[in-house]
N, CA, C and O atoms as a DFTB+ gen file, in Angstrom:
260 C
 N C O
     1  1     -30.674       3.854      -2.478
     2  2     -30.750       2.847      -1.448
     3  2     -30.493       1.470      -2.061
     4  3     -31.014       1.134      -3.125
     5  1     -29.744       0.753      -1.417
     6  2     -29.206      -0.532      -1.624
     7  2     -30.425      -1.792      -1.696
     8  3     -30.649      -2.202      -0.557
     9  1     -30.977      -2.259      -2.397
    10  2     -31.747      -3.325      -2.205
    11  2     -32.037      -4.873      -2.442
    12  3     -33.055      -5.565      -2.429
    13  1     -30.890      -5.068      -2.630
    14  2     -29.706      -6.279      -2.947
    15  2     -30.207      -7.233      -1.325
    16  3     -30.459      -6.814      -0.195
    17  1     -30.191      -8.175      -1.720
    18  2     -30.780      -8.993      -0.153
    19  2     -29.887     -10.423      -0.065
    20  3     -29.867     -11.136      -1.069
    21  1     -29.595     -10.587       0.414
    22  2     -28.465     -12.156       0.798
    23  2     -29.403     -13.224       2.101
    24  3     -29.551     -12.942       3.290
    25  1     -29.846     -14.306       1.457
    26  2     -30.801     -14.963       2.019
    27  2     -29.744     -16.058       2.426
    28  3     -29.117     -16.670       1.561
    29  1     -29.531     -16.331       4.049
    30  2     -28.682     -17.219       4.396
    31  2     -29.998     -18.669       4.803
    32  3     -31.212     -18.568       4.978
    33  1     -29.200     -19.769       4.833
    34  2     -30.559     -20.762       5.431
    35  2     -29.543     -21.922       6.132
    36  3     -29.018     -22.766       5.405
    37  1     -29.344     -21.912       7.320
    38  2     -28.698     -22.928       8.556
    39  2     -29.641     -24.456       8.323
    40  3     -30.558     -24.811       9.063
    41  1     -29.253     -25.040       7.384
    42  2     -30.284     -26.235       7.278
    43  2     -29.898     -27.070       8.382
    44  3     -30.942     -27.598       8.766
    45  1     -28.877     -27.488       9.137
    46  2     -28.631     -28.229      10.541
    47  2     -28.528     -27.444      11.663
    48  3     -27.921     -27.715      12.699
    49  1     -29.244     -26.318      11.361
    50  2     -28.746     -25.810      13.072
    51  2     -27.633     -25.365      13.545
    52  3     -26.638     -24.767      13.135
    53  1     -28.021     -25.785      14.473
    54  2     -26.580     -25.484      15.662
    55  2     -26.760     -26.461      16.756
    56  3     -27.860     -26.671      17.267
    57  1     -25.469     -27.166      17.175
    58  2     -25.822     -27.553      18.334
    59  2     -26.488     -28.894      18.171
    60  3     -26.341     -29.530      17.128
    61  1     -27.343     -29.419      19.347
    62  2     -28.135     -30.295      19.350
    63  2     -29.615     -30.153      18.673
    64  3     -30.565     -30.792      19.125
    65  1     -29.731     -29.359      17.669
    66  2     -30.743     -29.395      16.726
    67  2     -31.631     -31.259      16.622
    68  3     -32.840     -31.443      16.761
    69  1     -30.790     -32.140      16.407
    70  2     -31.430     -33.279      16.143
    71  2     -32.206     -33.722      17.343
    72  3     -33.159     -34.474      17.134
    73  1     -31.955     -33.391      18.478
    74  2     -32.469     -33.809      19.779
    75  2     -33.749     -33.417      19.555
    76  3     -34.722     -34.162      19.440
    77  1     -33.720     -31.700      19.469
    78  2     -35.228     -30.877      19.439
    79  2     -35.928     -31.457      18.330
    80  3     -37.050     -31.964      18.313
    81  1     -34.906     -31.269      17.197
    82  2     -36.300     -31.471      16.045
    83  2     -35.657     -32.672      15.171
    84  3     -34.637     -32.373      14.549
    85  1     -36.189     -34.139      15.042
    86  2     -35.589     -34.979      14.518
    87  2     -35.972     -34.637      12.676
    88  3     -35.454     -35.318      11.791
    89  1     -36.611     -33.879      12.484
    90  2     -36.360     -33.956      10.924
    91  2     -34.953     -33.090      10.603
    92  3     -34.878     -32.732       9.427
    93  1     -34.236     -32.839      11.149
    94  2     -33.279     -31.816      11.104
    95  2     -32.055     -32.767      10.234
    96  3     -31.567     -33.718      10.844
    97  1     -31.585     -32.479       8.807
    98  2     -30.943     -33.538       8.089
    99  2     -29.243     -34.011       8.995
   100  3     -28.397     -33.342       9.589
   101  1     -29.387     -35.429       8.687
   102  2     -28.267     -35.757       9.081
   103  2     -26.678     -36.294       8.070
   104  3     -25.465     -36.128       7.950
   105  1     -27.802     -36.973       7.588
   106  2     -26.956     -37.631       6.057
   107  2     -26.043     -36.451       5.200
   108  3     -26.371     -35.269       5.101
   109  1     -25.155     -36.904       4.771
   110  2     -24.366     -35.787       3.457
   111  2     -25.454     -35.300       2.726
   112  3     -25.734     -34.116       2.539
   113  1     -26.417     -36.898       2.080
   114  2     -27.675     -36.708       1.587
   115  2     -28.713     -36.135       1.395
   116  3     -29.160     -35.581       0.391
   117  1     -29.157     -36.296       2.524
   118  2     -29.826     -35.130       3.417
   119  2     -30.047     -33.625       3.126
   120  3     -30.980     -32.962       2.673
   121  1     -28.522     -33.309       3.675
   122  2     -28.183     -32.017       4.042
   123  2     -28.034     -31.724       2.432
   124  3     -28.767     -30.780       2.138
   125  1     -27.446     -32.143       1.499
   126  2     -27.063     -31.692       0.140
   127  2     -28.426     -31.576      -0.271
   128  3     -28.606     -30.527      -0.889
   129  1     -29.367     -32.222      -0.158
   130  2     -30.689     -32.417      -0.904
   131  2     -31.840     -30.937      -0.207
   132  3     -32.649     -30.281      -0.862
   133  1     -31.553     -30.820       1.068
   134  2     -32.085     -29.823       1.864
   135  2     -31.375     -28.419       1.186
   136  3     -32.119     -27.599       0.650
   137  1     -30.085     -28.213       1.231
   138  2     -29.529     -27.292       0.908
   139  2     -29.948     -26.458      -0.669
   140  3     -30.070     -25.246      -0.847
   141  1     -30.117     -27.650      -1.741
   142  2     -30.992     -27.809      -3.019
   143  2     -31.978     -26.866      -2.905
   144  3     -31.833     -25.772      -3.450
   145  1     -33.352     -27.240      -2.025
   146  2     -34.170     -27.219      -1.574
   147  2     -34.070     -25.516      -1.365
   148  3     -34.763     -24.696      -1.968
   149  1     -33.252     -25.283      -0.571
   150  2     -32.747     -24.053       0.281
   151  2     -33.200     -22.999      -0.959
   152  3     -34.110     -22.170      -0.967
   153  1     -32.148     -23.371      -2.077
   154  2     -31.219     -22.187      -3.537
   155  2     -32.603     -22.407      -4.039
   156  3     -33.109     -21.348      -4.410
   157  1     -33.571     -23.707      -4.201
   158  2     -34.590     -23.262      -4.632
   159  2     -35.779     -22.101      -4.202
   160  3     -36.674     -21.492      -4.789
   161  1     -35.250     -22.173      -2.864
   162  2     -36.554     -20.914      -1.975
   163  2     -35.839     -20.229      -2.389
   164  3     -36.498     -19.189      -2.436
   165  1     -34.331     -19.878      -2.983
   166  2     -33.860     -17.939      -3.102
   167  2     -33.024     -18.015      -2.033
   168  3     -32.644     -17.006      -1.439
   169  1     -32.699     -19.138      -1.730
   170  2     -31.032     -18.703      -0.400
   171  2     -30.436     -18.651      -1.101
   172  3     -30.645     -19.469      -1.997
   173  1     -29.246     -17.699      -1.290
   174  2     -28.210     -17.423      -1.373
   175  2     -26.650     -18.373      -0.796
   176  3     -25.674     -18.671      -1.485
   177  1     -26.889     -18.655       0.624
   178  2     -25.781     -19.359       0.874
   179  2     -26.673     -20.276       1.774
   180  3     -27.823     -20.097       2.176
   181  1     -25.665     -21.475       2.001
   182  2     -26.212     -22.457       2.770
   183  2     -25.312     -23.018       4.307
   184  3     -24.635     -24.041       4.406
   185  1     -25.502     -22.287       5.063
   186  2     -24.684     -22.444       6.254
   187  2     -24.908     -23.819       6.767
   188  3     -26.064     -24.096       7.087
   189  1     -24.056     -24.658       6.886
   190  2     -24.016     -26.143       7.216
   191  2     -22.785     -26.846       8.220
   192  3     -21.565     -26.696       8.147
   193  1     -23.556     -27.622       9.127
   194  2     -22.445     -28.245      10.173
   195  2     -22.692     -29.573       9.630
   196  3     -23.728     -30.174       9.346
   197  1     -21.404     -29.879       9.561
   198  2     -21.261     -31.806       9.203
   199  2     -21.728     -32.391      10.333
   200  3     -21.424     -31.934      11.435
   201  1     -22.343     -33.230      10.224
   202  2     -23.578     -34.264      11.239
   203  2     -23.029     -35.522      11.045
   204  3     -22.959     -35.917       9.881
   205  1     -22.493     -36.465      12.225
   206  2     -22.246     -37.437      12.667
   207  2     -23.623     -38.542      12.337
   208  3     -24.378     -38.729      13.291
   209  1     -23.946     -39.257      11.017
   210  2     -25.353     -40.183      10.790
   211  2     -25.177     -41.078      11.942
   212  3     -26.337     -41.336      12.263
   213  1     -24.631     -41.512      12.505
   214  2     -24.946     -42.418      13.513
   215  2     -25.810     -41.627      15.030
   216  3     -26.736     -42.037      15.730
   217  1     -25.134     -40.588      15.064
   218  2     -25.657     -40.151      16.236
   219  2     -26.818     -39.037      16.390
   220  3     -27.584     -38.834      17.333
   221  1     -26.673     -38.305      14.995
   222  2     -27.210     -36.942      14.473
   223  2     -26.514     -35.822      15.577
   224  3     -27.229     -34.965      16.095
   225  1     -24.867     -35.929      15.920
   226  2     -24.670     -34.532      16.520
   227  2     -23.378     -34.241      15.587
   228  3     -22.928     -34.982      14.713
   229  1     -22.945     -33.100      15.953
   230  2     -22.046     -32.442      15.316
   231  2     -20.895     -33.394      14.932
   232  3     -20.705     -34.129      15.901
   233  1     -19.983     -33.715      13.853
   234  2     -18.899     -34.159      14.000
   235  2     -17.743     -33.354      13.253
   236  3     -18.048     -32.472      12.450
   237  1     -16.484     -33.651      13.512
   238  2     -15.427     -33.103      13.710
   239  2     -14.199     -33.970      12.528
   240  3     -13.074     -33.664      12.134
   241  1     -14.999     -34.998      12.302
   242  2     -14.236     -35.758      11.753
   243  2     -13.827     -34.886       9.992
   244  3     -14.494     -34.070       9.356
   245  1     -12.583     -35.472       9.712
   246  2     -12.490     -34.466       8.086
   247  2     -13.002     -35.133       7.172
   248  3     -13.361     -34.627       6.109
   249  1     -13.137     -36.693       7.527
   250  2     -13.443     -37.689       6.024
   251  2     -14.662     -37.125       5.599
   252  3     -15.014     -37.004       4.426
   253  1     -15.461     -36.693       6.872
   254  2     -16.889     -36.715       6.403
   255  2     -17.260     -35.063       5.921
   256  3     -18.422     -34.747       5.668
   257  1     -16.213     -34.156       5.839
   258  2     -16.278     -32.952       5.124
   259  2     -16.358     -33.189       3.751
   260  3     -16.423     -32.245       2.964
C-alpha cells in the first residue's frame, strides 16, 4: 500500500476570500511569507491566486505574476 501523502495548502482561497476573511494574504509579501509558513507545516505545494493589494480580489494582471 502506497503511503506517500501530497499536502496541498490554497493560502488565498478562491474567489472573494478577502471579503469573508480579511486575514486572507494579499501582498506578493504576504502570500510568499504565508506560503513559507505553508512548506513549514509539511505542504507540499502551494496553490495561489495573484491578489490585486489595492482591492484584495483576484487580479489578472501579468506584472503582478
Amino acid at each position: 500500500m502506497n503511503r506517500s501523502v501530497i499536502l496541498t495548502c490554497a493560502v488565498t482561497g478562491a474567489g472573494d476570500t478577502t471579503g469573508k476573511n480579511p486575514n486572507v494574504p494579499i501582498t506578493p509579501k504576504q502570500i510568499a511569507d504565508n506560503c513559507i509558513e505553508a512548506a513549514r507545516a509539511g505542504a507540499s505545494v502551494a496553490h495561489i491566486h495573484v491578489r490585486d493589494p489595492e482591492t484584495g480580489g483576484i487580479s489578472h494582471n501579468i506584472g503582478r505574476f
